[in-house]
C-alpha positions in Angstrom: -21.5 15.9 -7.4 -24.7 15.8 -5.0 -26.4 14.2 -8.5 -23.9 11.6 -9.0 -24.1 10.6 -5.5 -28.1 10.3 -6.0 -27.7 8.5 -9.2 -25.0 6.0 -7.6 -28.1 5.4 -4.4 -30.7 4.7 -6.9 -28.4 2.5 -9.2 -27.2 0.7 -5.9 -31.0 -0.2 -4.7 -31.9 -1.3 -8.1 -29.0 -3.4 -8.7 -29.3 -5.0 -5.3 -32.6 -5.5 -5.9 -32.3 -7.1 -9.1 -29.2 -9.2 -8.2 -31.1 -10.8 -5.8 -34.1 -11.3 -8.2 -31.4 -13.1 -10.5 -29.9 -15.4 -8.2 -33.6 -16.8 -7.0 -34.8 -17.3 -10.6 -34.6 -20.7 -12.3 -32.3 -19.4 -15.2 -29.9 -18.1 -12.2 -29.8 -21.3 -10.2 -29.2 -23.0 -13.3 -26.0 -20.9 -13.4 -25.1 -21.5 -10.6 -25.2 -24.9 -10.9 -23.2 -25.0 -13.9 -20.5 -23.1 -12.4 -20.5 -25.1 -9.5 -20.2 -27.9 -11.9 -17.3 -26.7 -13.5 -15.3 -25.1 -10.4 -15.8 -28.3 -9.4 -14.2 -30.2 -12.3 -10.8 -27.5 -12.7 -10.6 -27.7 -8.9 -10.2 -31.8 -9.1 -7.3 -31.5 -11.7 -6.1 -27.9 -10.2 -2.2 -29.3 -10.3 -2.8 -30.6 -13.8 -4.4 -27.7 -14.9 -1.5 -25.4 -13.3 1.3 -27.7 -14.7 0.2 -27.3 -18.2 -0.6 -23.4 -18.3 2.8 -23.1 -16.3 4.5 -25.0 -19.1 6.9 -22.8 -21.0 7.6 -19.0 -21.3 10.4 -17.0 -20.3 11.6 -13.4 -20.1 8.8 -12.2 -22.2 5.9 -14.5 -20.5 7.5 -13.2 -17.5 7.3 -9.3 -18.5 3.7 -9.6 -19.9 2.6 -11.5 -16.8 4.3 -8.9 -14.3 3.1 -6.3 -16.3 -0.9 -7.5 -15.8 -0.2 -8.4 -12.4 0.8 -4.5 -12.0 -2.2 -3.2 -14.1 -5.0 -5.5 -13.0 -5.8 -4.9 -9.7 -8.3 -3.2 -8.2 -6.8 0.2 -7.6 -6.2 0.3 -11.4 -10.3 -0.3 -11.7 -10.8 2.5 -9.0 -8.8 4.8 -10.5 -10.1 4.1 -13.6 -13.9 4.8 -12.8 -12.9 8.2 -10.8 -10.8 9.2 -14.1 -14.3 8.2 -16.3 -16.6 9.8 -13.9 -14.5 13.3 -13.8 -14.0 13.1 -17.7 -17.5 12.7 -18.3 -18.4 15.8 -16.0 -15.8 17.8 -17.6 -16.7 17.0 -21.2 -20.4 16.6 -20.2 -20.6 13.1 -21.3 -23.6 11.3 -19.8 -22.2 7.9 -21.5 -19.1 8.6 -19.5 -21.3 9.3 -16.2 -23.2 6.1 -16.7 -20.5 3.6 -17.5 -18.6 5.7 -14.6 -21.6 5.0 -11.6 -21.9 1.6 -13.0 -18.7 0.7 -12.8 -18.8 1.6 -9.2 -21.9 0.1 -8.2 -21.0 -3.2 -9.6 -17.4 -3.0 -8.5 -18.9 -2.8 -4.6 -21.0 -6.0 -5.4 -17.7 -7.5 -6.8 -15.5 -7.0 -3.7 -17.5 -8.1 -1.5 -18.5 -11.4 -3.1 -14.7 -12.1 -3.9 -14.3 -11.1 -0.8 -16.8 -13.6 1.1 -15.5 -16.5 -1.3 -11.6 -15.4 -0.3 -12.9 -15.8 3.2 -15.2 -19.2 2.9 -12.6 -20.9 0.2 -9.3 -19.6 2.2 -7.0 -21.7 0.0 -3.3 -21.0 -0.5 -1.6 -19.8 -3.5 -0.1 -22.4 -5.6 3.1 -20.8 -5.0 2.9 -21.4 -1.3 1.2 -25.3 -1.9 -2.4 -24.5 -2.3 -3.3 -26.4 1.0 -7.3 -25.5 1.2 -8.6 -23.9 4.6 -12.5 -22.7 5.0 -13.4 -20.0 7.0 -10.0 -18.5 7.8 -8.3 -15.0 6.7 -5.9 -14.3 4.1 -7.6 -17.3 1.3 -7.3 -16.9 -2.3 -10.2 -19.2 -3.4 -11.5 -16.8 -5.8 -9.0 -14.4 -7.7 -9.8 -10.6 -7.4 -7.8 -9.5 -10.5 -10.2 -12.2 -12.8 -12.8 -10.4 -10.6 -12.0 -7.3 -11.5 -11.2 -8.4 -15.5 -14.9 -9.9 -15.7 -16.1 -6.8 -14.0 -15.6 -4.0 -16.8 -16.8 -6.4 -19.7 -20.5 -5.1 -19.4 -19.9 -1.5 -17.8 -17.4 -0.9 -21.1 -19.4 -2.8 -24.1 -23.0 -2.1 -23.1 -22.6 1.4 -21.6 -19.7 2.9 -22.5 -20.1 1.7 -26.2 -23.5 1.7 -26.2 -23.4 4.4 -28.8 -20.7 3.3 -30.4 -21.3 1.3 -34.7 -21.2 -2.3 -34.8 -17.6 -2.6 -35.7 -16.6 -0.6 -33.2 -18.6 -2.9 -30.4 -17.1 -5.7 -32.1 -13.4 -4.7 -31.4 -14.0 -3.6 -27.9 -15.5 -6.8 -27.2 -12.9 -8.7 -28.3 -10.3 -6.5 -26.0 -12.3 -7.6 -23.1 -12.4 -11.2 -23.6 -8.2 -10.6 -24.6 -7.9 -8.6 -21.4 -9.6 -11.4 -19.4 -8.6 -14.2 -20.8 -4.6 -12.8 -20.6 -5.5 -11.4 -17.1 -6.6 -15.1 -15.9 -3.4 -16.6 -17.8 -1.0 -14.5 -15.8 -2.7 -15.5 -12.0 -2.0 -19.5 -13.4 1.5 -18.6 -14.5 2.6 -16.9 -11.6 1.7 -19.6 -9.9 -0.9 -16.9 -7.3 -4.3 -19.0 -8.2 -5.2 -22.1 -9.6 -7.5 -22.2 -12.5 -10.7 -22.9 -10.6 -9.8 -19.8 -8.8 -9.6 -17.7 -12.3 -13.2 -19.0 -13.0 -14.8 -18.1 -9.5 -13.5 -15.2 -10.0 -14.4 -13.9 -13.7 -17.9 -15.1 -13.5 -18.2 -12.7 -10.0 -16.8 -9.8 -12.2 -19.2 -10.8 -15.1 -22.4 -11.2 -13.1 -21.9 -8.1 -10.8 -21.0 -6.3 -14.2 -24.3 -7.8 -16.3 -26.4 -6.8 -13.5 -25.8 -3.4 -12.9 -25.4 -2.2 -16.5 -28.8 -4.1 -16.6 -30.2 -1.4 -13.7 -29.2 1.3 -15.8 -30.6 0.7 -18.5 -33.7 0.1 -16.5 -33.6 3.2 -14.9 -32.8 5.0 -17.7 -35.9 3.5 -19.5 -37.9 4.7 -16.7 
């Protein structure tokens, strides 16, 4: 325990570190830019947007959409990453370790980003009209189940997989971008964020994710 604990302080430093790196380089501005772009765009047409993804369904929308709601929040991811890390000791699986401490590391980074934009971009649910407030508590600007959808993309495919053939990466790849993509349909449906608020919110999960399975690797190089 007194190694993972190290491991998760030297993993945290690294990934801070390079976060920050990221974010001041020209290829990270640029992204930044181009999401601002496009939050931009979805948040001009946010009631069209929500209209059409709302359009439709029924009982079994209804089920599928409870059932994510249930399933992807972020005591699901924290159990999850406690149940990895305690599996990986038992079994004495370092991929399970790694993907475990990454998970965590990045999931910190996650909160409290979609935590800072929840604060900043305190806008209603749909649901309850969507007025937009800045600066105030209890916002949903950014959605922290998308968060926590983009979040285990990288942590899962390029850790936890790393191992893993071709065909195999393939598959769990594509049950990340389902998982997201169904995760961000069900917020919309529900009528709990706007689509704008879907996108904040998976590209926090993605970044955070990308970066600290990045710091890993790095530190496993080393």
């Amino acid at each position: 325990m007194i190694e993972d604990l190290r491991s998760f302080e030297r993993l945290l430093v690294r990934a801070s570190a390079d976060l920050g790196r990221a974010l001041q380089s020209v290829q990270g501005r640029l992204l930044v830019l181009a999401l601002a772009a496009t939050t931009l765009l979805a948040y001009a047409g946010k009631w069209q947007l929500q209209a059409c993804v709302e359009r439709g369904g029924g009982g079994g929308a209804r089920a599928i959409a409870g059932a994510v709601d249930a399933w992807g929040d972020g005591a699901t991811l924290i159990v999850l990453g406690l149940a990895t890390l305690l599996a990986g000791r038992l079994a004495h699986r370092r991929v399970l370790v790694d993907a475990a401490l990454v998970l965590g590391v990045a999931g910190l980074w996650c909160w409290l980003l979609t935590e800072g934009g929840q604060l900043v971009l305190a806008e209603r649910r749909p649901k309850d009209g969507g007025a937009m407030l800045l600066f105030a508590l209890g916002g949903h600007g950014v959605s922290g189940h998308a968060s926590g959808a983009g979040l285990v993309f990288f942590p899962v495919r390029d850790v936890l997989a790393r191992n893993a053939r071709p065909i195999v990466r393939g598959a769990v790849t594509a049950a990340l971008v389902a998982w997201a993509a169904l995760v961000g349909w069900s917020r919309v449906w529900l009528g709990m964020h706007f689509v704008w608020n879907v996108v904040l919110g998976l590209a926090i999960g993605l970044f955070t994710g990308l970066v600290a399975s990045r710091a890993q690797g790095a530190l496993a190089r080393s």
